[in-house]
C-alpha positions in Angstrom: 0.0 0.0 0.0 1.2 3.1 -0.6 2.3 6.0 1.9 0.6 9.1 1.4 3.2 12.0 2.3 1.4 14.1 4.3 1.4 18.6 4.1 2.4 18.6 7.1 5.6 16.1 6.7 6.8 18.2 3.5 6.4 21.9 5.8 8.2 20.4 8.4 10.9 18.6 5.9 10.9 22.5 4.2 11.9 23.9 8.1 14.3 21.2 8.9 15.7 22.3 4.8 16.2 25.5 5.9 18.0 25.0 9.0 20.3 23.0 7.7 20.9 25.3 4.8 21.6 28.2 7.8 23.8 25.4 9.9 25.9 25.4 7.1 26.6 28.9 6.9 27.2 29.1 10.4 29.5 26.4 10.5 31.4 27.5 7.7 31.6 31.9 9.4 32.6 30.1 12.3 35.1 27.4 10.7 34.4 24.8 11.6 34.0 21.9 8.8 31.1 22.7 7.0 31.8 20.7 4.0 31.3 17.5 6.5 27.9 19.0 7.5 26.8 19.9 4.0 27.4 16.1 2.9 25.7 15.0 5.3 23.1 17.5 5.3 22.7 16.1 1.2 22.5 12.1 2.2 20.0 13.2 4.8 17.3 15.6 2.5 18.1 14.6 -0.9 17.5 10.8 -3.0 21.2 10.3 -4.8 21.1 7.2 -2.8 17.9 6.0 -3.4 17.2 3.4 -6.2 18.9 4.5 -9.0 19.9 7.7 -7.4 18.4 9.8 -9.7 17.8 13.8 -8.4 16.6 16.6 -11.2 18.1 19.1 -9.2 18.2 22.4 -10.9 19.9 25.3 -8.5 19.0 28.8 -8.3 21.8 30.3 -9.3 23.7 28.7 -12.2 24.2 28.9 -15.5 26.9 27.0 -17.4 25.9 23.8 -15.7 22.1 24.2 -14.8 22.0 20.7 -13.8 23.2 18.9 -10.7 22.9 15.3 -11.7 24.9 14.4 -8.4 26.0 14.2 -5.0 29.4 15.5 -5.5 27.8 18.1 -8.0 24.8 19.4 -5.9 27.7 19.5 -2.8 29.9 21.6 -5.1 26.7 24.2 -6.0 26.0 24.7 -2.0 29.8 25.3 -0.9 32.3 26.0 -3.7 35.5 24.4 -4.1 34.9 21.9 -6.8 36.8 22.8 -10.3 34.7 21.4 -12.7 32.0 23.7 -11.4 33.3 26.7 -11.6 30.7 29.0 -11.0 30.1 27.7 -7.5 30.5 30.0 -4.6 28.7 28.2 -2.3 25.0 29.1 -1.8 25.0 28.1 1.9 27.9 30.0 2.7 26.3 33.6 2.3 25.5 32.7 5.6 21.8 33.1 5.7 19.9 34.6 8.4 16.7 32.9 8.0 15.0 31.1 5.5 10.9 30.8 4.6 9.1 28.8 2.5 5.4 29.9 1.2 3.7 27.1 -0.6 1.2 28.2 -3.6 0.3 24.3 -4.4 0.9 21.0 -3.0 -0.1 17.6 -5.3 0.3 13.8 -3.9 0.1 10.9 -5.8 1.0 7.5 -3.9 4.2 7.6 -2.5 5.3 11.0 -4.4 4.5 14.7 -3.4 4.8 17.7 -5.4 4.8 21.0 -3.7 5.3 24.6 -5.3 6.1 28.2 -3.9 8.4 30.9 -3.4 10.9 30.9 -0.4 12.5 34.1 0.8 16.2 33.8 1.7 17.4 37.0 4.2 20.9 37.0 4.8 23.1 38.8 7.9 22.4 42.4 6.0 18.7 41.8 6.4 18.7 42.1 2.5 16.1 39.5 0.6 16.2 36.9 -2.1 12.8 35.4 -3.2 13.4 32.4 -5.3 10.3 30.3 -6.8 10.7 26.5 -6.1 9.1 23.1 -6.9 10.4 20.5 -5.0 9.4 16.6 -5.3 9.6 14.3 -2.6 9.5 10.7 -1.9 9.2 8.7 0.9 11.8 5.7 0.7 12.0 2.0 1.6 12.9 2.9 5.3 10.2 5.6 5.7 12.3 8.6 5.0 11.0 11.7 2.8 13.9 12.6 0.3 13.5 15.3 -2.5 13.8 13.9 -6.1 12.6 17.2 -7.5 14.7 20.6 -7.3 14.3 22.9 -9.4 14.9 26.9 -8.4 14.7 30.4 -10.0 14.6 33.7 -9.5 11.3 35.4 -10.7 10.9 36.8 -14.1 12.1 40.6 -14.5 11.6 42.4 -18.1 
């Protein structure tokens, strides 16, 4: 039978998200080994090691390589230091002040949930990024709920 993921599991997957995105930062102004935590903080939220480990995961703030395909490329978008993605300066590393998710739409088929929104990202300055998001989730074999789905961009400006 299948699990039905719950709006309630996916807000409280979105907080725990967010402070591990903030962890990051901190552990990183303050450093300590950050690049440990956001590994870890990867295996725990994201699927690359579930089935076939396939994550479309399509960062905010990219453009020669819009596609993170894996671990040690979604790693390399939210902390840098990875030469075969350049671009990366580490998204978690701004370090962020606080971080909140708005969800516009939520779908849930079987196992799967879809959810849809903007999330505002305010950093130490107070200053403020909203980004529009669609993440997928999936609840695995031993009950955990792991995004599959990633995709990020800033709103359209003429």
């Amino acid at each position: 039978m299948a699990v039905r993921i719950q709006l309630a599991e996916i807000e409280q997957a979105q907080s725990d998200w967010a402070d591990g995105i903030i962890q990051i930062g901190k552990t990183w102004k303050d450093q300590g080994d950050y690049q440990s935590l956001a590994h870890d903080f990867l295996k725990r939220h994201y699927a690359y090691d579930y089935e076939c480990g396939t994550v479309l995961f399509k960062p905010t703030k990219v453009q020669d390589q819009s596609f993170r395909a894996t671990l040690d490329s979604a790693l390399s978008y939210f902390v840098g230091g990875n030469l075969e993605f350049a671009e990366d300066n580490g998204f978690a590393l701004v370090p962020w002040q606080s971080i909140t998710f708005s969800n516009h739409g939520y779908y849930q088929h079987h196992d799967v949930a879809t959810v849809m929104g903007h999330y505002e990202f305010t950093d130490q300055q107070k200053n403020k990024t909203t980004v529009e998001y669609t993440f997928g989730y999936l609840v695995t074999m031993s009950g955990e709920l792991k995004i599959f789905l990633h995709h990020s961009s800033l709103p359209y400006s003429a």
